[in-house]
DRENTOR-250850 format. One record per residue (C-alpha): x, y, z; chain; residue number from 1; residue in three letters. Coordinates in Angstrom, 2 decimals. Each point is the difference from the previous one (the first is absolute). Layout:
residues N
       px       py       pz  cadena  num  residuo
        X        Y        Z       A  NUM      ALA
...
END
This chain:
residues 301
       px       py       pz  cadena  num  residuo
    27.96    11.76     5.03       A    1      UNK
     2.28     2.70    -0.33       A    2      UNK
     3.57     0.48    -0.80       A    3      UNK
     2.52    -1.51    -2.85       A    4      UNK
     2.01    -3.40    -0.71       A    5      UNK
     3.10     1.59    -0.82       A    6      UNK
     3.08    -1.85    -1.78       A    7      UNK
     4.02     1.11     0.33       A    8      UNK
     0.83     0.05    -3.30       A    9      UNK
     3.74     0.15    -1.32       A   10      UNK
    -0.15    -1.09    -3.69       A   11      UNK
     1.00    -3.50     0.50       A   12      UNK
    -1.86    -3.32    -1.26       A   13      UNK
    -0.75    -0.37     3.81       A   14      UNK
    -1.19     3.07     0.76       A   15      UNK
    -2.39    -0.03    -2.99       A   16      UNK
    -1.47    -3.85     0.85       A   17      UNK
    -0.64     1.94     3.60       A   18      UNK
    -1.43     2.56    -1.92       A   19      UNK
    -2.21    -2.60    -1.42       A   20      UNK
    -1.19    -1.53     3.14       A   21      UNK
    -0.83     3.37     1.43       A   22      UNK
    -1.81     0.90    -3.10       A   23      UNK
    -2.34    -2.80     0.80       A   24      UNK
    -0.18    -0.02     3.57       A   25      UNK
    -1.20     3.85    -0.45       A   26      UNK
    -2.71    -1.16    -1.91       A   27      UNK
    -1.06    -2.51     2.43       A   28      UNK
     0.11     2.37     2.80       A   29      UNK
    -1.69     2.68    -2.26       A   30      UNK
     2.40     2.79     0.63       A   31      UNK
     3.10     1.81    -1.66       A   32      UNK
     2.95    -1.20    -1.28       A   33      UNK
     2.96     2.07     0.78       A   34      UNK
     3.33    -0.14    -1.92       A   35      UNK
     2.61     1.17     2.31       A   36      UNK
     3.55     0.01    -1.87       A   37      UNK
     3.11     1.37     2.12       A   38      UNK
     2.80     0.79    -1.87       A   39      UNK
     3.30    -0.28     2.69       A   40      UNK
     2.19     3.03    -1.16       A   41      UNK
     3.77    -0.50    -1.03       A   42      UNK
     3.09     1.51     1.25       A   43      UNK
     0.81     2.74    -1.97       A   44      UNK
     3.01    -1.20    -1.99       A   45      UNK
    -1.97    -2.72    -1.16       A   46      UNK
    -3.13     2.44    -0.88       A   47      UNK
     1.97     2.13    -2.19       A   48      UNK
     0.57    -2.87    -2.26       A   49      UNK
    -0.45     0.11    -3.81       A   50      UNK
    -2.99    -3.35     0.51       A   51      UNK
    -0.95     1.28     3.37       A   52      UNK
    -0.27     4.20    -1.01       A   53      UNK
    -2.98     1.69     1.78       A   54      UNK
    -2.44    -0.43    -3.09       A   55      UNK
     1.07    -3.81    -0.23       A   56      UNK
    -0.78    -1.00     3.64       A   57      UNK
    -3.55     2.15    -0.27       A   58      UNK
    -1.32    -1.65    -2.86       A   59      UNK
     0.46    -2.94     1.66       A   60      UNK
    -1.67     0.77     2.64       A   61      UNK
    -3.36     1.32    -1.49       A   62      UNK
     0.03    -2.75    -2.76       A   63      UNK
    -0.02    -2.86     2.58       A   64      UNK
    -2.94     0.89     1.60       A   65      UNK
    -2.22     1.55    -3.01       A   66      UNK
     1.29    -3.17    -1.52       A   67      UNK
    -1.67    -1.99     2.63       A   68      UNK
    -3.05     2.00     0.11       A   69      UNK
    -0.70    -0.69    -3.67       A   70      UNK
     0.42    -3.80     0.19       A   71      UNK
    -2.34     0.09     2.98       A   72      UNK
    -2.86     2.22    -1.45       A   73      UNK
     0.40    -2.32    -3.16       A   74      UNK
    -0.35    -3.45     2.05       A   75      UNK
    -1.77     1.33     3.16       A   76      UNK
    -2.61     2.40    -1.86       A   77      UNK
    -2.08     2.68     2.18       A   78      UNK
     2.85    -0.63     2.99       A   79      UNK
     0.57     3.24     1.28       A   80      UNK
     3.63     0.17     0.18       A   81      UNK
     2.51     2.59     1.74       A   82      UNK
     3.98     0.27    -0.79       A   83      UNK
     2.14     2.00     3.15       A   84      UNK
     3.59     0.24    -0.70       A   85      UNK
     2.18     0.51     3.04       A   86      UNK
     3.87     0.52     0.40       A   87      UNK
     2.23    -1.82     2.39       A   88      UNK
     0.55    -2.82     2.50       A   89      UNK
    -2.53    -2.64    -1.87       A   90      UNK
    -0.42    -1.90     3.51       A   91      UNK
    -0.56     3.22     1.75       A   92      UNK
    -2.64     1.49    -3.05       A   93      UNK
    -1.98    -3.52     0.05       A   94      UNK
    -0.35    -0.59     3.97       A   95      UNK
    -1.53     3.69    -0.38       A   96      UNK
    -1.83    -0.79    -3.15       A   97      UNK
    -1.76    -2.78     2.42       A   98      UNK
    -1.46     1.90     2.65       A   99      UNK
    -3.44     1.51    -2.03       A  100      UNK
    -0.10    -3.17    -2.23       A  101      UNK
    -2.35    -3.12     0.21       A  102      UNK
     3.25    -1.88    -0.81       A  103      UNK
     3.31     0.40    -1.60       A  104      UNK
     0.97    -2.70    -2.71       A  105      UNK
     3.73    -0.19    -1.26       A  106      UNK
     2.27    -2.52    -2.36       A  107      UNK
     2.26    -2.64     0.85       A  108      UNK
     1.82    -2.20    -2.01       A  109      UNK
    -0.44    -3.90    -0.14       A  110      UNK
     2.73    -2.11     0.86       A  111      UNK
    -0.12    -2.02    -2.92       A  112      UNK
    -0.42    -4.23     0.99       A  113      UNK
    -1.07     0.52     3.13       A  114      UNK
    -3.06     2.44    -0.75       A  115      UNK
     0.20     2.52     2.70       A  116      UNK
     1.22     3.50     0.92       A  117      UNK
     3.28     2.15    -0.46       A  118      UNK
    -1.03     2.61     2.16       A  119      UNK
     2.46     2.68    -0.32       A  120      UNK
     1.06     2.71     3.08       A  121      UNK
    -2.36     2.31    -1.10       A  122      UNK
    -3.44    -2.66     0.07       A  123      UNK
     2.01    -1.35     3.58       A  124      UNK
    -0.59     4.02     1.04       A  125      UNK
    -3.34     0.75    -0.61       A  126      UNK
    -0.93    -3.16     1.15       A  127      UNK
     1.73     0.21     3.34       A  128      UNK
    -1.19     3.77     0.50       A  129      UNK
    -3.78     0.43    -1.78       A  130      UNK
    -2.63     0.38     2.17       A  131      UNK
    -2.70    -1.08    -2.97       A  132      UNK
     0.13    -3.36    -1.41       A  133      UNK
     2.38    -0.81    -2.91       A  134      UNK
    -0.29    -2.27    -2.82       A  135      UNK
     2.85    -1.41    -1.47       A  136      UNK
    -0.31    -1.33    -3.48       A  137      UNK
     1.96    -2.57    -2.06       A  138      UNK
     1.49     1.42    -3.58       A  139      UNK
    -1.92    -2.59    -2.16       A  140      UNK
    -3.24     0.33     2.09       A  141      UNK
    -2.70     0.03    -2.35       A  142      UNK
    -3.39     0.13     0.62       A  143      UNK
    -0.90    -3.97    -1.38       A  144      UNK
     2.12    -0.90     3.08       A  145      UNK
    -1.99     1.44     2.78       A  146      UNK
    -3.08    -2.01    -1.68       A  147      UNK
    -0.89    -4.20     0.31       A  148      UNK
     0.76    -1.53    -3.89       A  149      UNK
    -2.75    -0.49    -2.59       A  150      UNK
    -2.02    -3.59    -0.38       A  151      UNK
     2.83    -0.51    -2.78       A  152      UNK
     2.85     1.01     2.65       A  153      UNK
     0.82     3.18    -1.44       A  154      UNK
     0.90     2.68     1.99       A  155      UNK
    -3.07     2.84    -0.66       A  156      UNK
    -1.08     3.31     2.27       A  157      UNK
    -3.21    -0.84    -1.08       A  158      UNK
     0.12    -2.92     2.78       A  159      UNK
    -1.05     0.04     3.65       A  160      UNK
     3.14     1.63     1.97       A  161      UNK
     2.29    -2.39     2.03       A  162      UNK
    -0.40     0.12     4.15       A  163      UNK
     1.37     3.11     1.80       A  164      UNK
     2.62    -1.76     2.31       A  165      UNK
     0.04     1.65     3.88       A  166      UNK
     2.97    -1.03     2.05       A  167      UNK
    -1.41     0.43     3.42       A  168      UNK
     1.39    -0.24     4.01       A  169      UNK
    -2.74    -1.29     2.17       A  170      UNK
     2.13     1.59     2.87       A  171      UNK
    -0.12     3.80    -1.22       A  172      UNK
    -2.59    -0.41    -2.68       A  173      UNK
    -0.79     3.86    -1.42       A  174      UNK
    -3.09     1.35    -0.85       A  175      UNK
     1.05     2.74    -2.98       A  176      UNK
     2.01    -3.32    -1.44       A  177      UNK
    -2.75    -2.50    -0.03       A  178      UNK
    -2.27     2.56    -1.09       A  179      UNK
     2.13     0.80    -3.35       A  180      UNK
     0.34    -3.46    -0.75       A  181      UNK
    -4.09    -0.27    -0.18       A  182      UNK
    -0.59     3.18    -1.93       A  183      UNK
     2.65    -1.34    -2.44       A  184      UNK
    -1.80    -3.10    -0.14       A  185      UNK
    -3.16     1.20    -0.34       A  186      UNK
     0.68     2.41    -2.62       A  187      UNK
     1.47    -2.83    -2.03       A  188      UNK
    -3.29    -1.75     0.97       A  189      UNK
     2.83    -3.16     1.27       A  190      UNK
     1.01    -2.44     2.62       A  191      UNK
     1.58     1.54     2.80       A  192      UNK
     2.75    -2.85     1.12       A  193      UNK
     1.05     0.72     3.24       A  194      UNK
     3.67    -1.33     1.15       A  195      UNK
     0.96    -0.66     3.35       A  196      UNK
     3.25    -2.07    -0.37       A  197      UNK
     1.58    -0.79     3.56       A  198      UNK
     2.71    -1.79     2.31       A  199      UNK
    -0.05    -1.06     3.47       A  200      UNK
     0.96     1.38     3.27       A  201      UNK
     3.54    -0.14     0.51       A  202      UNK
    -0.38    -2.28     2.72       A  203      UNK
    -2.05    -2.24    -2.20       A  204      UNK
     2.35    -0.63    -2.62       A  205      UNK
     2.15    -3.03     1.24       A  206      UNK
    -2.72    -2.26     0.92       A  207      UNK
    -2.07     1.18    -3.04       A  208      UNK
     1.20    -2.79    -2.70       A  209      UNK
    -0.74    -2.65     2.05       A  210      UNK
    -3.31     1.08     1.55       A  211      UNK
    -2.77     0.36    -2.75       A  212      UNK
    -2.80     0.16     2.77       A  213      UNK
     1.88     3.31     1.08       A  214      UNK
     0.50     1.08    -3.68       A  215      UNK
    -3.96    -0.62    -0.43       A  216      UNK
    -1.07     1.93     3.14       A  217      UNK
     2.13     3.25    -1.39       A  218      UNK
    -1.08    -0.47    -3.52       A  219      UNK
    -3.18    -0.17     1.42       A  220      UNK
     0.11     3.39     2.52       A  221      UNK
     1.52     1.58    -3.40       A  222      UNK
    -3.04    -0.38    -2.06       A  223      UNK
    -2.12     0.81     3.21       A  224      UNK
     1.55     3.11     0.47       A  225      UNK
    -0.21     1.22    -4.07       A  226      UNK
    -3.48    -0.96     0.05       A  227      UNK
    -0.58     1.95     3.23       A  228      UNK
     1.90     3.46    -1.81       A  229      UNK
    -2.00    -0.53    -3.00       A  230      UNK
    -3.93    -0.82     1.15       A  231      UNK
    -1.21     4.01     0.32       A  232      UNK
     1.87     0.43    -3.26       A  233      UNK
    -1.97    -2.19    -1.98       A  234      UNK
    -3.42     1.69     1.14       A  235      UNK
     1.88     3.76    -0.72       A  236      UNK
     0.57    -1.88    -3.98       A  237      UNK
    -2.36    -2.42    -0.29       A  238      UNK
     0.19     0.19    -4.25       A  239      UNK
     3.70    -1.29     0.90       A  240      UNK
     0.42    -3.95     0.04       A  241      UNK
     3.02    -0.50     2.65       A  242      UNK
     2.20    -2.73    -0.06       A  243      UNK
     2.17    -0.60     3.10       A  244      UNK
     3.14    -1.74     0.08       A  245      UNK
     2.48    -0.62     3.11       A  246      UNK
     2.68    -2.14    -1.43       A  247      UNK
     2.84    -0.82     1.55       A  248      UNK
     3.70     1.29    -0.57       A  249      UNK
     1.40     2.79    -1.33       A  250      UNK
    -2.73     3.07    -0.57       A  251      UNK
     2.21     1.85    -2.21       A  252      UNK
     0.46    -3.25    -2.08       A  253      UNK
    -3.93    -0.74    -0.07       A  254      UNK
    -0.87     3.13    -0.94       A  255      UNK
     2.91    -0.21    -3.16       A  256      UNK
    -1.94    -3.33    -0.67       A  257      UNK
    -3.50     1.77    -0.01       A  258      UNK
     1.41     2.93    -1.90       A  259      UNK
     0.03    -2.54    -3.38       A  260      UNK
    -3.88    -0.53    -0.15       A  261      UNK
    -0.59     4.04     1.38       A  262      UNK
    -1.35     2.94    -1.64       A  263      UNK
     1.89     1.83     3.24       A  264      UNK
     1.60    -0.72     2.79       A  265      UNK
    -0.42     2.08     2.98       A  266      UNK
     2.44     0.40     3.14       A  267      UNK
     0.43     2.26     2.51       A  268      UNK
     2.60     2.64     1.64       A  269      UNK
    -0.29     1.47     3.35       A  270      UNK
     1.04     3.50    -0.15       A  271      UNK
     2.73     1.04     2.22       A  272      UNK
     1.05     3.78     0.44       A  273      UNK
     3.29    -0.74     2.48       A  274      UNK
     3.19     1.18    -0.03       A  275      UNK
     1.22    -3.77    -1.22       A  276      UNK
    -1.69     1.09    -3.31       A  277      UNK
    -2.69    -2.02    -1.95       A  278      UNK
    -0.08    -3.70    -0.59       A  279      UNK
    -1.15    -2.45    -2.47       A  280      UNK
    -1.03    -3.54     1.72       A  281      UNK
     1.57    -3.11    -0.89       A  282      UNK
    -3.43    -1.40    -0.91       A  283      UNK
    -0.80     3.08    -2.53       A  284      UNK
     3.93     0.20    -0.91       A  285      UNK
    -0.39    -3.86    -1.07       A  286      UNK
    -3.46     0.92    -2.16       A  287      UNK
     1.35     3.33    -1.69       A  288      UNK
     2.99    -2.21    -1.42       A  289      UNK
    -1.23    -3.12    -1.02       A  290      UNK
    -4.08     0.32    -0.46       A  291      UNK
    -1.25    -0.30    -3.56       A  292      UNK
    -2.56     2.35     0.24       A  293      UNK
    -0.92     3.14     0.87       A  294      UNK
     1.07     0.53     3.46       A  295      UNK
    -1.97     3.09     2.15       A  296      UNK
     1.93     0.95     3.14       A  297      UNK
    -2.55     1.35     2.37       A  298      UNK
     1.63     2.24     2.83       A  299      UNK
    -1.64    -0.32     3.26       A  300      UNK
     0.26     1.20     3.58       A  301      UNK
END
């Protein structure tokens, strides 16, 4: 396999638990990690500054990357790893940084008590327009927490890694985001849980409470359906145990659920090059913001 796992890297503790993840992904995948830090430039009032000056702002700029390098050689060792630094519009740098990368990682802050994402404007942007997936990534990830606990319930990356979560729609089920959710399941030699939360027809809905032999028959076509989308899968993976899941309710709020017991949880977005401009679904919006791991946003056609 060719290319890089590259990580946007801004200094903070975020960006350096992304940093992290990427570091280990890389070495999963077997390729290069690439540090890309993008320093947004000032207006010039601001730049002439005493604590801003021009030697200020670029020692700042080559430390936090060579900074990063070093920590990564020492904890990563034989990890080839490359630094870029690029200058201005961070959303604009990253979506670009995406297009010859394996995958683009970045930081986001946890929302402390509830155990999910702050994803700021600039995540919400690359996101929205990367055409290569993107993993977003908690700023107390560590790696213990991607792995099941010790026989003494300790958490350990020495353990067997927890499921990779797929949140799947047996209507417009896609190939290139099924297929990442295996490799990333078989690379962590794990379960590969696959989610397919849903509701009933609209014109279902009224007599649905009061007619469980109707709610059976659709729970029932449900799991038919995700088994039928994921039978020639299991022959392309066969090292891959599958375990299929069609509960129902909310799929944003199953896949939150899953995303406690998960190594990874992956989603998709379709990519959309309109005039409207792109869009984040409410299913992946839900998952970015509240899912306690890892969350890889696949784009699709």
């Amino acid at each position: 396999m060719t290319g890089t796992v590259t990580v946007g890297l801004d200094g903070s503790r975020e960006s350096r638990a992304a940093a992290e993840w990427a570091a280990r992904e890389a070495r999963l995948l077997g390729v290069p990690l690439k540090l890309v830090h993008v320093w947004e430039p000032v207006p010039a009032p601001i730049a002439q500054a005493p604590l801003l000056g021009a030697e200020t702002r670029q020692h700042w700029t080559e430390r936090i990357p060579r900074d990063a390098a070093e920590g990564i050689h020492v904890r990563h060792p034989g990890l080839d790893v490359i630094i870029e630094q690029l200058s201005g519009r961070p959303a604009d740098l990253l979506v670009g940084a995406a297009k010859d990368t394996e995958l683009l990682a970045l930081g986001s802050r946890g929302l402390s008590g509830i155990g999910g994402f702050m994803l700021g404007s600039v995540g919400l942007s690359v996101v929205a327009h990367a055409e290569r997936p993107v993993v977003l990534v908690r700023a107390d990830q560590q790696a213990a927490d991607e792995h099941e606990a010790d026989p003494a319930g300790i958490p350990s990356a020495a353990t067997r890694f927890r499921p990779v979560v797929l949140g799947l729609d047996t209507e417009s089920p896609d190939e290139e985001l099924i297929e990442f959710a295996y490799a990333a399941a078989s690379r962590r030699g794990t379960t590969l849980r696959v989610v397919h939360g849903w509701n009933p027809p609209p014109y279902y809905a009224y007599g649905l409470p009061a007619d469980m032999e109707l709610h059976g028959s659709l729970a029932r076509r449900e799991t038919t359906a995700l088994t039928e989308v994921m039978r020639p899968w299991r022959t392309k993976f066969p090292d891959v145990e599958v375990v299929e899941e069609s509960p129902y309710g909310s799929p944003g709020g199953h896949l939150v659920d899953a995303s406690h017991e998960a190594s990874l949880v992956v989603v998709g977005k379709r990519i959309r090059r309109s005039p409207i401009g792109a869009h984040i679904g409410p299913v992946t919006h839900a998952v970015l913001h509240h899912s306690t791991a890892p969350v890889a946003v696949v784009p699709h056609h």
